[in-house]
N, C-alpha and C positions, 0 to 999 in steps of 0.2 A: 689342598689336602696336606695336615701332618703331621707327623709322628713323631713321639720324644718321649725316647724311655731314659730311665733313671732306676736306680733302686742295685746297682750293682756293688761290686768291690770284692776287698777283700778277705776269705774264710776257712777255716778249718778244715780238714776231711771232715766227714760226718755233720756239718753245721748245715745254716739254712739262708734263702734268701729269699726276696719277695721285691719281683722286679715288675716296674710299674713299664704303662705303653699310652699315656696320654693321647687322644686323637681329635684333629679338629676338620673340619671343612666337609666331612660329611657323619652319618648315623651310625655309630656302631650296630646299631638291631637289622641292618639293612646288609650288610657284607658279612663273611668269612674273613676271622684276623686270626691269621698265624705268628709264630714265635718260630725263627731259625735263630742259626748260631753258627758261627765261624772261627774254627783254631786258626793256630799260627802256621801256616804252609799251606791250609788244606781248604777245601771247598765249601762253599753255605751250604749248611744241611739242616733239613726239615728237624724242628722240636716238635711243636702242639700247633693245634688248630681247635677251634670252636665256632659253630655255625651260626647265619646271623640268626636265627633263632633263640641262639644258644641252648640246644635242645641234644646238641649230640658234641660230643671232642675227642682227639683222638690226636697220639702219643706216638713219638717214634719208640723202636722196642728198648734203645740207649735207655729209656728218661723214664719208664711206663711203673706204675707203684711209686716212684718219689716227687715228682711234678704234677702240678695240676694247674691248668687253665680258668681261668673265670673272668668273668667281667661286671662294670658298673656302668647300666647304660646312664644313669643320672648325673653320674660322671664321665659319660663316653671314653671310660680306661679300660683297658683290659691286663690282665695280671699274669704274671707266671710266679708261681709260690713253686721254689725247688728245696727239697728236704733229701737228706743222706747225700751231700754233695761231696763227690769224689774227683780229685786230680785229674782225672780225662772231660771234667763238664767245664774245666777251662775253657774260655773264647769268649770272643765278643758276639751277645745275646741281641737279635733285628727283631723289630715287630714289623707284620707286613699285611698292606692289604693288594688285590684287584681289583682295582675299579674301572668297569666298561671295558679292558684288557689290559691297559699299565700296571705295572706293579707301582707299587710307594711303599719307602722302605724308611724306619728313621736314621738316628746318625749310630746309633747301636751303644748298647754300655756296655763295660769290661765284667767280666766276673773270672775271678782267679781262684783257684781254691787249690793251697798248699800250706802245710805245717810249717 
């Protein structure tokens, strides 16, 4: 299993970005892949989820109206497209799954968002 996201850096208040979650060694349509994120001091905390159906998602209340989740199972990626990004959405951005009970996590990209 693994994970390699990309698609970060850095943006404006108000800009956009569209962070990718590459996935290999097993089926995106078979699992739940979530998106956490982690500031500088403080704890991994929940972004987005999308199910492996991908029939339902669902947003912490931080992100909800400017993020949206989606995936390409033909490309077994799954996305985080963040719009109205404000100074506190700084951190570095994990895509993750369960599999059987472990977590897999990838190496995480940077997104910094300041004037």
């Amino acid at each position: 299993v693994q994970l390699v996201e990309s698609g970060g850096g850095l943006v404006q208040p108000g800009g956009s970005l569209r962070l990718s979650c590459a996935a290999s060694g097993f089926t995106l349509s078979s699992y739940v892949m979530r998106w956490f994120r982690q500031a500088p001091g403080k704890e991994r905390r929940f972004v987005a989820l999308i199910t492996s159906d991908g029939g339902s998602t669902n947003y912490a209340d931080s992100v909800k109206g400017r993020f949206t989740i989606s995936r390409d199972i033909a490309k077994n990626t799954v996305y985080l497209q963040m719009n109205s990004l404000k100074p506190e959405d700084t951190a570095v951005y994990y895509c993750n799954v369960a599999i059987a009970g472990p977590d897999y996590w990838g190496q995480g990209t940077q997104v910094t968002v300041s004037s």
